[in-house]
C-alpha positions in Angstrom: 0.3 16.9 6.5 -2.4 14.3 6.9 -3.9 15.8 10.1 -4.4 18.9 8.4 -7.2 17.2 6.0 -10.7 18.3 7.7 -12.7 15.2 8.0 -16.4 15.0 7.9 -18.6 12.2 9.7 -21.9 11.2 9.1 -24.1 10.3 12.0 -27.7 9.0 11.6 -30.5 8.3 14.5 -34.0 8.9 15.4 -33.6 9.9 18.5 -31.8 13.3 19.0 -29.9 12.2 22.6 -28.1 9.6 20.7 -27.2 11.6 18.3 -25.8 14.0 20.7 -24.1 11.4 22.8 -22.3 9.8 19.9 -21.2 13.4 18.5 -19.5 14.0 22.2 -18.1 10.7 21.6 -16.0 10.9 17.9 -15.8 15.2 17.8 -12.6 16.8 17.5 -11.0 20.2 16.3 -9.9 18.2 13.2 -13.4 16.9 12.8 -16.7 18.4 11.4 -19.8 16.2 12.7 -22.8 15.9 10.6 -26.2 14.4 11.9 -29.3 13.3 10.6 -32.8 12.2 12.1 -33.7 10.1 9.7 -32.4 8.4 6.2 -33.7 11.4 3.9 -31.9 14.2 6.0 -29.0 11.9 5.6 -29.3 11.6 1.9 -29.5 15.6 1.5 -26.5 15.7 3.8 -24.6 12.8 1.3 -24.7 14.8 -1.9 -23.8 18.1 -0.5 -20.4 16.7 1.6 -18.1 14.3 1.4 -17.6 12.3 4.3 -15.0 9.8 5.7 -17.6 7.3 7.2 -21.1 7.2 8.4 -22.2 5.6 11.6 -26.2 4.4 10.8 -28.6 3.3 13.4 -30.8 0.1 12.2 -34.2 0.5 13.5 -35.5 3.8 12.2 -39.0 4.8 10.9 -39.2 4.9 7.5 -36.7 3.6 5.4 -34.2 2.0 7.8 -30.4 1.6 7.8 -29.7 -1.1 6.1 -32.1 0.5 3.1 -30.0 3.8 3.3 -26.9 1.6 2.8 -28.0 0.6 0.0 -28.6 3.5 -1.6 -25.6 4.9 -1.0 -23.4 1.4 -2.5 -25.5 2.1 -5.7 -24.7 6.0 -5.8 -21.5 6.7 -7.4 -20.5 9.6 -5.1 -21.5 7.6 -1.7 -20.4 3.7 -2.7 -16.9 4.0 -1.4 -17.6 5.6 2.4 -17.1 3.0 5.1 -20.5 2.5 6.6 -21.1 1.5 10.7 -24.0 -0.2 12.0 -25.0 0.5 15.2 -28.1 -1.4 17.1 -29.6 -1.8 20.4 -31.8 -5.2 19.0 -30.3 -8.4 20.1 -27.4 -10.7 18.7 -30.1 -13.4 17.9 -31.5 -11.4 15.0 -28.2 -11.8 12.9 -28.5 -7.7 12.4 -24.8 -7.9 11.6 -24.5 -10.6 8.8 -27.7 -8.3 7.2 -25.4 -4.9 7.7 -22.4 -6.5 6.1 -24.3 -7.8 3.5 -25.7 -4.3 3.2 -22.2 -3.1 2.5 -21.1 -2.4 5.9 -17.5 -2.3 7.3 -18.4 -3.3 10.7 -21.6 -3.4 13.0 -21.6 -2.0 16.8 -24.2 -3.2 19.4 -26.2 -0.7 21.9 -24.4 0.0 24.6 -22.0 1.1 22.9 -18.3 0.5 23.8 -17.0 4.0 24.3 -13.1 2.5 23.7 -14.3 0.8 20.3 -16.1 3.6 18.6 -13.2 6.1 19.2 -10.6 3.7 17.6 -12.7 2.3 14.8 -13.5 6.1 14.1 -10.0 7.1 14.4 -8.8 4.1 12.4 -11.3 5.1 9.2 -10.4 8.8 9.3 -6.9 8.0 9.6 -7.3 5.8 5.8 -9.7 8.5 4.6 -6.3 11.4 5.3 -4.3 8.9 3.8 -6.3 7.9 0.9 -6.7 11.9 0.3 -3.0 12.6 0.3 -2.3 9.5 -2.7 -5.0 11.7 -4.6 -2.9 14.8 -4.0 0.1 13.7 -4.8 -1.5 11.5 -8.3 -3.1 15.1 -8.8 0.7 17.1 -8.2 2.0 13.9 -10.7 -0.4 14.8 -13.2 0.3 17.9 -12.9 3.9 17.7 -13.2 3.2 15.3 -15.9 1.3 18.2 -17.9 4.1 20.5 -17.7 6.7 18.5 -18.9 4.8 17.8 -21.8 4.3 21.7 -22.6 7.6 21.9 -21.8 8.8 19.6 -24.4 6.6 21.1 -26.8 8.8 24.1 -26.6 11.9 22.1 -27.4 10.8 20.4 -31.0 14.0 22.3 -32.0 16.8 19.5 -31.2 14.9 17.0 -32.3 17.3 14.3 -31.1 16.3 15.7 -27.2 13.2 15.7 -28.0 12.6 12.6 -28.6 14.8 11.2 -26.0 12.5 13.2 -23.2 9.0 11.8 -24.7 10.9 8.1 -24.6 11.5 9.1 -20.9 8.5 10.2 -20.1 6.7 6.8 -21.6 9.2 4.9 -19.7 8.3 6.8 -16.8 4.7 6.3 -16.6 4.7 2.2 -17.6 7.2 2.8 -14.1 4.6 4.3 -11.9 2.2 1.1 -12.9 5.3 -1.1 -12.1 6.3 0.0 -9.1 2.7 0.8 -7.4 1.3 -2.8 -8.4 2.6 -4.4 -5.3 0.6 -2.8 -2.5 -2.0 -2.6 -4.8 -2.4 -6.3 -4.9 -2.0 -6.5 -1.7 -4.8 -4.6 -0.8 -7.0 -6.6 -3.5 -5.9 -9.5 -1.8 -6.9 -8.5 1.5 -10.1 -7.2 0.1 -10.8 -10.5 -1.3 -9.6 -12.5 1.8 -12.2 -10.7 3.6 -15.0 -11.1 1.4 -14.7 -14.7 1.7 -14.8 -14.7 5.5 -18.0 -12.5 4.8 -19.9 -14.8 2.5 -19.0 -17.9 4.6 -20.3 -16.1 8.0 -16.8 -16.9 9.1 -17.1 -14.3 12.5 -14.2 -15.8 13.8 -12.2 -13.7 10.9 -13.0 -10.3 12.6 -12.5 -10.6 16.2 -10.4 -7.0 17.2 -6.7 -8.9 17.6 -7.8 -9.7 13.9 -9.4 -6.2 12.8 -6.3 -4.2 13.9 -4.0 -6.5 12.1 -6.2 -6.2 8.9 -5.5 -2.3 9.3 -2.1 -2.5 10.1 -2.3 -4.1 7.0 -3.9 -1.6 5.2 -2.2 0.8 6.5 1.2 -0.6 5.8 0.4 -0.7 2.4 -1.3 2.5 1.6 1.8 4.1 3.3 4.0 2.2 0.4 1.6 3.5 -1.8 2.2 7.1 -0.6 6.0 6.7 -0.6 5.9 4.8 -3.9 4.4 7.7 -5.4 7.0 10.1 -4.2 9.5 7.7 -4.7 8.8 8.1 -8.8 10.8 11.7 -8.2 13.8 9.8 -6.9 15.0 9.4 -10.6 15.9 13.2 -11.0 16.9 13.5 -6.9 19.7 10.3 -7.5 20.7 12.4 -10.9 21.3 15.2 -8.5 22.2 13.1 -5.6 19.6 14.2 -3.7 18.4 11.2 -2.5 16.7 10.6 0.9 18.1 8.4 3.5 17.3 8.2 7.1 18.9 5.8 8.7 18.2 4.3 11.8 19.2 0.9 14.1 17.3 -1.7 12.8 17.6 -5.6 11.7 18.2 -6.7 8.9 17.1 -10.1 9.9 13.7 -9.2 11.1 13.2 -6.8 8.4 14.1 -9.6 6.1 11.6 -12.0 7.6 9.0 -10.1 8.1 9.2 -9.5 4.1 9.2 -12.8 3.5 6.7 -13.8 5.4 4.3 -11.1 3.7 5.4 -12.5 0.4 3.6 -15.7 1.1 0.5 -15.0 -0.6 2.4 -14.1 -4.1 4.5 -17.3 -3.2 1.1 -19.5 -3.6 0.3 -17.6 -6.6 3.4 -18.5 -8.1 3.1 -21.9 -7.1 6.4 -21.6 -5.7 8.6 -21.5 -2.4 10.7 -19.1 -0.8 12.8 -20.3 2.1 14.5 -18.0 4.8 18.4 -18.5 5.8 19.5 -16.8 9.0 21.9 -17.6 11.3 20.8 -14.8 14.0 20.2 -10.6 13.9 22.2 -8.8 11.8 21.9 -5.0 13.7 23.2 -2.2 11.8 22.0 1.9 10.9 19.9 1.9 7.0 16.7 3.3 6.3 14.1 0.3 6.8 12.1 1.4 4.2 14.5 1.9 1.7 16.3 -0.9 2.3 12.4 -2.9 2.1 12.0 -1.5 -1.4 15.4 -2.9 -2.6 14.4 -5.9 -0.9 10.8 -6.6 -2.1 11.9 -5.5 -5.5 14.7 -8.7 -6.1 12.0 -10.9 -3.9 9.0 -9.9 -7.0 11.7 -10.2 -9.7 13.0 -13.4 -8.3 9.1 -14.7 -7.9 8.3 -13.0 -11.5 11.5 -14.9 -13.4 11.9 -17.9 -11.5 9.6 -20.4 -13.2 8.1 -21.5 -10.3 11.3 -22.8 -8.5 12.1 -22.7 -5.0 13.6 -19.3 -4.2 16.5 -18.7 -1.5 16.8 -15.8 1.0 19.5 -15.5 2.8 21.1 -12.7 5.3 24.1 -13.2 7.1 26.9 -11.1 8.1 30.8 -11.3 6.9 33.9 -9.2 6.2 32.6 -6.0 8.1 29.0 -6.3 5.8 25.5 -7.7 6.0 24.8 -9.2 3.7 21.2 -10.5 2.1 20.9 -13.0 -1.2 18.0 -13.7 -3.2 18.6 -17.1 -5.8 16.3 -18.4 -8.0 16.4 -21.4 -10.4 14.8 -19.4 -13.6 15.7 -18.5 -17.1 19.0 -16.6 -15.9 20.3 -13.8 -17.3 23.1 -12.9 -20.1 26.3 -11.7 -19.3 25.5 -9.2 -22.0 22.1 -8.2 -20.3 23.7 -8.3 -16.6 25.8 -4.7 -17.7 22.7 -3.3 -18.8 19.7 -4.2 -15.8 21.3 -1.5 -13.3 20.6 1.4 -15.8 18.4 3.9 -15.7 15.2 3.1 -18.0 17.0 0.7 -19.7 15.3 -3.1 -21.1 16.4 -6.0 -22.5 14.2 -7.4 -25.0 11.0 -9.0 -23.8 12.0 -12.6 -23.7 14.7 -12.1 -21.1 14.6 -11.8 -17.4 15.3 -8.0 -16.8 12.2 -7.2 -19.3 10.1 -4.2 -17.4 12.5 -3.4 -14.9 13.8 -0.4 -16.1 13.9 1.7 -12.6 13.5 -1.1 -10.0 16.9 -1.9 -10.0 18.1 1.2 -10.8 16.8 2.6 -7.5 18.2 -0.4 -5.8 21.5 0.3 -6.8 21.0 3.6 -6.0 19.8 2.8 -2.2 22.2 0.7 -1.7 25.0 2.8 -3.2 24.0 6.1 -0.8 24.7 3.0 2.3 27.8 2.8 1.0 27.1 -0.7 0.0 26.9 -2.6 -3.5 24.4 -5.3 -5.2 25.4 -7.2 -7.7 24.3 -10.5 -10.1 25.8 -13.8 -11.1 23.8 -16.0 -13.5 24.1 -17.9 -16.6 21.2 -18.6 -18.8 19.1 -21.7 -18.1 20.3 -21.7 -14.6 18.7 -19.2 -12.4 20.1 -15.5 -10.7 21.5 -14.4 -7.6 21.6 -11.0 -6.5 23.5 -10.1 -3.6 23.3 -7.2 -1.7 25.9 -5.9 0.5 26.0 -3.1 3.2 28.6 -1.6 5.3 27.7 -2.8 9.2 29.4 0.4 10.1 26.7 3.7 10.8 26.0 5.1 7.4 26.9 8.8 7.1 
């Protein structure tokens, strides 16, 4: 479990009452506290731990904050901890613009506001567990990755089994770049979003409202990663249907539109459109996140293969099921190709539509199938896709 993860923080003052004042502060029994009187006894202290942040105090004698900070962006083992101003000098010296220029993450004025150092500390632990666990479980994938190649070193005997496992295993790893690409660039894009707002002193970007949102954000999307990368095991659970669902009352609706509306940064990329169609709330029992994954995965392909037409979402309810449509105007698919895009590791040749997506709709039909619903495609060549999904509105079992 993530709260299991010991995290260490870095705290850095001259003056020894702060330092013990802002330890009372962030300590906890899942927290180790580390502080430093001045920049070089936090330097020892960087290359012997590894640390989830560091809170820095400006105006020391010596080399200063802002000069420690940038030591530590240009040391390999120290550029990626979140780094914390803290200063007692006044607004009008534009201390903050100079921290996050210095690589800072955010920048704290003396007195310090008891309610906003706890949650900006909890928040940056909370990414640092996270961020840990995605290493653990790329480390366990590795792993696993390893033994099944040992493994089929030791079956070179059937040479027809053989083969068909290393194919598998290639498939499988272009899969794991596939599938975790999304909330990968979405994190770029956040990243990026911000470091505009930074160069153009936009403040106004960073007010709290907008800070927790940005973290939600993060958050949101390193939890995909997390269940993305366990969701790359789902291919031998569905082959022993063992595949998790937890369902729970949610909206398919809401759920819907709040996908959509997240969407709208690769919908400018795409110099495209995507337009929402619902007549009200469409309540039933599914597993949100499951049902997101399905979701997001015909709302990419229907961005990826829809040569920049306007895309149509729809969810509505009828006959006992919800229902939710994705249509786009692009190349279409073959009735030939439209029997094969639902199975497992399978490809159509690059210059058609289901090129790539050799698990993503496998898994959806899986999901969906374990609702007790269907999805299916019409298209014809030349004139675009639609996928329909369809779930029972009755509690799923």
């Amino acid at each position: 479990m993530l709260s299991t993860v010991q995290a260490k923080l870095l705290i850095v003052d001259d003056l020894p009452e702060n330092l013990l004042a802002l330890e009372a502060l962030i300590k906890r029994e899942d927290r180790q506290v580390f502080k430093a009187l001045s920049a070089d006894e936090a330097l020892s202290l960087l290359l012997e731990h590894e640390f989830a942040m560091a809170i820095l105090d400006v105006q020391m004698p010596g080399m200063n904050g802002f000069e420690l900070a940038e030591l530590m962006r240009g040391t390999e083992k120290t550029k990626n901890i979140p780094i914390v101003f803290v200063s007692a000098a006044g607004r009008e010296l534009n201390y903050a613009f100079k921290g996050y220029e210095s690589g800072a993450v955010d920048f704290l004025h003396k007195p310090l506001d008891i309610h906003a150092v706890k949650s900006k500390v909890n928040v940056f632990v909370d990414l640092y567990r996270q961020s840990k666990a995605v290493k653990q479980q790329v480390e366990a994938l590795e792993r696993s990755r390893r033994e099944q190649e040992l493994l089929l070193a030791r079956l070179q005997a059937t040479q027809a089994e053989l083969e068909q496992a290393v194919r598998m295993r290639d498939d499988f790893m272009s899969i794991v770049a596939h599938e975790v690409r999304t909330p990968l660039n979405g994190l770029i894009l956040e990243t990026q979003l911000r470091k505009m707002h930074l160069a153009r002193d936009n403040a106004a970007a960073f007010t709290l409202d907008k800070m927790h949102a940005m973290v939600d954000r993060d958050e949101r999307q390193i939890q995909s990663l997390i269940r993305l990368i366990e969701d790359m095991l789902d291919v031998s659970r569905i082959r022993t249907g063992k595949l998790s669902i937890r369902p729970a009352r949610i909206d398919l609706a809401q759920l819907v539109s709040n996908l959509v509306e997240n969407f709208s940064p690769q919908v400018a990329a795409a110099d495209s459109s995507m337009q929402l169609h619902s007549e009200g709330p469409v309540e039933g029992h599914w597993d949100e996140f499951r049902i997101e994954q399905v979701v997001t995965n015909l709302l990419t392909n229907a961005l990826r293969y829809g040569a920049k037409s306007p895309i149509e979402v729809r969810v509505y309810a009828e006959h006992g099921e919800a229902r939710i449509e994705v249509r786009d105007r692009g190349i279409g698919i073959s009735e030939e190709n439209q029997k094969r895009i639902f199975q497992q590791f399978e490809r159509v040749s690059a210059s058609q539509v289901a090129a790539g997506l050799g698990l993503g709709l496998f898994i959806s039909e899986q999901i969906v199938a374990a609702h007790g619903g269907t999805i299916e495609v019409e298209s014809q060549i030349g004139e675009g896709a639609l996928f329909r999904v369809c779930l029972p509105l009755g509690i799923a079992t």
